[in-house]
N, CA, C and O of each residue as an XYZ file, in Angstrom:
268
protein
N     -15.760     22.780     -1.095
C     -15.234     22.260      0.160
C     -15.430     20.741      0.248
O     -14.406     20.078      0.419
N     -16.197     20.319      0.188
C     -16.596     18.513     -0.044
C     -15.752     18.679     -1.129
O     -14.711     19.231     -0.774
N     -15.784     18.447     -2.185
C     -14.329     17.668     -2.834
C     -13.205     17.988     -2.479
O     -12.437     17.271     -3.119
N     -12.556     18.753     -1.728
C     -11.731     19.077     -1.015
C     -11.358     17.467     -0.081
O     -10.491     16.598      0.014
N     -12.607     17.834      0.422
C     -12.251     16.579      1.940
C     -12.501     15.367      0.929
O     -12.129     14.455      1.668
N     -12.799     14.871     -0.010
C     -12.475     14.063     -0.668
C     -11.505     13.668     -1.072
O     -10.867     12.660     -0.769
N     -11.351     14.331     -1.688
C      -9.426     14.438     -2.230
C      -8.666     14.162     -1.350
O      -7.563     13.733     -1.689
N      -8.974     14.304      0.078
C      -7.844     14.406      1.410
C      -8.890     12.980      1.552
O      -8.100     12.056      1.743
N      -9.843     12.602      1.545
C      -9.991     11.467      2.016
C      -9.444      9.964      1.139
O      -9.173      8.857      1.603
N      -9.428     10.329      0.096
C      -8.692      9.603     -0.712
C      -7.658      9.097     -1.029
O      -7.289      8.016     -1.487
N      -7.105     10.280     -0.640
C      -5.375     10.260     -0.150
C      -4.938      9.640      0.289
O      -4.013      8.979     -0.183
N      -5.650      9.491      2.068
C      -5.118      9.154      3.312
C      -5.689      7.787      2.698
O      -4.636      7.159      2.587
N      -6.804      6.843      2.180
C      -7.208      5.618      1.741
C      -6.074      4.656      1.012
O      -5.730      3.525      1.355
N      -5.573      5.502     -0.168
C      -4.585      4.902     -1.068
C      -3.104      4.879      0.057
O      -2.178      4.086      0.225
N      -3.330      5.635      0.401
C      -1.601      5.642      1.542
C      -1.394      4.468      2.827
O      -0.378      4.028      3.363
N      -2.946      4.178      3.051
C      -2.949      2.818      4.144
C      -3.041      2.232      3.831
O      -2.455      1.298      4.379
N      -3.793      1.903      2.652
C      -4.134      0.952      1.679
C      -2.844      0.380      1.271
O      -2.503     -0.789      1.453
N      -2.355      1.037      0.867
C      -0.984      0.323      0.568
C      -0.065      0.196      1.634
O       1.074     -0.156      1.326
N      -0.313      0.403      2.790
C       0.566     -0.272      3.721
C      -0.341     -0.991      4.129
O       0.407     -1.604      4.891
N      -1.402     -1.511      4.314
C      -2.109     -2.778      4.394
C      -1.311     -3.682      3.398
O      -0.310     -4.315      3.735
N      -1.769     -3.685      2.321
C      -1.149     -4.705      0.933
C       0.414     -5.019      1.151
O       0.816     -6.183      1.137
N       1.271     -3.935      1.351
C       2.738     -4.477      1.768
C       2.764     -4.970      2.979
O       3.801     -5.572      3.258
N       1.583     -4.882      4.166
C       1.885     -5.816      5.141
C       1.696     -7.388      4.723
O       2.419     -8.373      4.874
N       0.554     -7.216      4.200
C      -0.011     -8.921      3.588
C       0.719     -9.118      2.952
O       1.575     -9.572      3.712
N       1.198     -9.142      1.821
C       2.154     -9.376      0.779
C       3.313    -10.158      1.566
O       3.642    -11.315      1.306
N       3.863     -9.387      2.530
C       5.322     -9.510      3.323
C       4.638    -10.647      4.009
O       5.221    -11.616      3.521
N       3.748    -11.114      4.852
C       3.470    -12.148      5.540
C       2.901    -13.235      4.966
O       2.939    -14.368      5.445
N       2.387    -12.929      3.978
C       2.452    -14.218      2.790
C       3.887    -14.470      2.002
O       3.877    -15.616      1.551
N       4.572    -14.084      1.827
C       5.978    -14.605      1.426
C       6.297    -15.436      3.191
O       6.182    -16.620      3.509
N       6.608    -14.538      3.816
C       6.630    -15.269      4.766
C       6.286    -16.434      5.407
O       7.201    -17.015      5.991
N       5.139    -16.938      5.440
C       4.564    -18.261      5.467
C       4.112    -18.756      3.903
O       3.028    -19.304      3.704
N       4.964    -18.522      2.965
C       5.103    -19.357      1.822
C       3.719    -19.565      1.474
O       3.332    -20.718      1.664
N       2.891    -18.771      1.024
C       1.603    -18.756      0.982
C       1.306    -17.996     -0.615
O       0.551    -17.031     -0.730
N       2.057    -18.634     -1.803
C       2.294    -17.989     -3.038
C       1.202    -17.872     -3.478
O       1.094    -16.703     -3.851
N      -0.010    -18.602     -3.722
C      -1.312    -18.154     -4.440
C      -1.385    -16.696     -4.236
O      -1.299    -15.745     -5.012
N      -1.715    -16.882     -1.954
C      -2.163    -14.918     -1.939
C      -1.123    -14.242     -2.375
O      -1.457    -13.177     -2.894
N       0.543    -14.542     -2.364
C       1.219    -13.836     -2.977
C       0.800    -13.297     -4.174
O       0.634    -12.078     -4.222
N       0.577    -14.049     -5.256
C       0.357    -14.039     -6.496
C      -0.818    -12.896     -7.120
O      -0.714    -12.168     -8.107
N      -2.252    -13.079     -5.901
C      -3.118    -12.228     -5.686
C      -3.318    -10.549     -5.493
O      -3.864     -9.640     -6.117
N      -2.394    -10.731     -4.014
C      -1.971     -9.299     -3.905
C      -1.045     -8.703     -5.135
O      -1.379     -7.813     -5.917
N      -0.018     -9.294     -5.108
C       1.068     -8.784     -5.872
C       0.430     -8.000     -7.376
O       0.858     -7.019     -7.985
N      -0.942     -9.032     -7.690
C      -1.532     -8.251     -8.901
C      -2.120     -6.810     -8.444
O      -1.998     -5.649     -8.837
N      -2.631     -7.301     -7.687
C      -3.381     -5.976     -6.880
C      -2.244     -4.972     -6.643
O      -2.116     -3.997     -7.383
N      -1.618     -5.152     -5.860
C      -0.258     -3.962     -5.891
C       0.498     -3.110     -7.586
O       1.203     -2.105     -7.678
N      -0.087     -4.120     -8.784
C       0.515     -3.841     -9.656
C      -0.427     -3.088    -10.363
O      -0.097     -2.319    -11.266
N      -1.725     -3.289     -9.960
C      -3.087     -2.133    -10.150
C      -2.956     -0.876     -9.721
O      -3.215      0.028    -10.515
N      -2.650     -0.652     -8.756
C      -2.444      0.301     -7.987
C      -1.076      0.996     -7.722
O      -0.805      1.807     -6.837
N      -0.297      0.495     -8.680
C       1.211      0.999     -8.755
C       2.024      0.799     -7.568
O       3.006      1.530     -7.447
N       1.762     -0.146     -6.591
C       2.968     -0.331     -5.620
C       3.889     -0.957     -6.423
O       3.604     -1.369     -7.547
N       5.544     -1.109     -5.660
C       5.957     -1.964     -6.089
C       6.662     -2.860     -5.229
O       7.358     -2.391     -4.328
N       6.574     -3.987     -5.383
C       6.155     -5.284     -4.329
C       7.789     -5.434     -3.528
O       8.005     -5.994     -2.454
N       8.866     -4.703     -4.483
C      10.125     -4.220     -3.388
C      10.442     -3.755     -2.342
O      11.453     -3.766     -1.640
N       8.563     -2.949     -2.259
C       9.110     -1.591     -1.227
C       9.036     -2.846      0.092
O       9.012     -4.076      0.055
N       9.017     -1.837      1.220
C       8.962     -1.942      2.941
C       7.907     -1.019      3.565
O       7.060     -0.291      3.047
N       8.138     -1.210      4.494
C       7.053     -0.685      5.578
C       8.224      0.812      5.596
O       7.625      1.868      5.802
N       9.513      0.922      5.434
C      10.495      1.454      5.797
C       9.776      2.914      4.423
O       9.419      4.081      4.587
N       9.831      2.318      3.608
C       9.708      2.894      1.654
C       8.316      3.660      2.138
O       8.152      4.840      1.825
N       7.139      2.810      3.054
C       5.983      3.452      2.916
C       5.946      4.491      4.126
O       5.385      5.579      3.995
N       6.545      4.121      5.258
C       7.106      5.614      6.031
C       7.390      6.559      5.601
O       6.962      7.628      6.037
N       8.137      6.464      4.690
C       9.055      7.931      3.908
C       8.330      8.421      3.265
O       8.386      9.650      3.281
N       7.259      7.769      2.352
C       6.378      8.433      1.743
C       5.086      9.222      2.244
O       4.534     10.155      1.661
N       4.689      8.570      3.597
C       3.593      9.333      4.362
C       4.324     10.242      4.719
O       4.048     11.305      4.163
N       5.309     10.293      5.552
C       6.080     11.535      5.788
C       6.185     12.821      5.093
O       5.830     13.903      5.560
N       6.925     12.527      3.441
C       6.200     13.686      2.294
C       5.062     13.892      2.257
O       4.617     14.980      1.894
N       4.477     13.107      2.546
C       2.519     13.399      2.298
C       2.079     14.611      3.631
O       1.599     15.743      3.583
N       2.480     13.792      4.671
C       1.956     14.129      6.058
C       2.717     15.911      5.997
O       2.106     16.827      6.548
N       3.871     16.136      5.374
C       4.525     16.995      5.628
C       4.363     17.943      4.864
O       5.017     18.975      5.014
């Protein structure tokens, strides 16, 4: 049962987690702020985002998750 709720806690971590990172990402392009671009964007490429998506891309995917 504990690795259970692990597994579900982990989940839900990597799934905000990456809508954290595509929020930053998007507001550093935004105010032209390329270093942290440069930063995150590695980080997103650790973790298999890909720096195309949206907030729109990461909806759809909690949705399959959530569902």
């Amino acid at each position: 049962m504990t690795q259970n709720r692990f597994n579900i806690f982990e989940k839900v971590l990597l799934l905000y987690g990456e809508y954290v990172l595509l929020n930053l990402y998007s507001s550093a392009k935004v105010m032209e702020r390329y270093e942290d671009c440069a930063i995150i964007r590695d980080l997103m490429k650790k973790y298999n985002i890909d720096e195309r998506d949206d907030i729109q891309d990461w909806q759809d995917r909690k949705s399959v998750v959530e569902g």
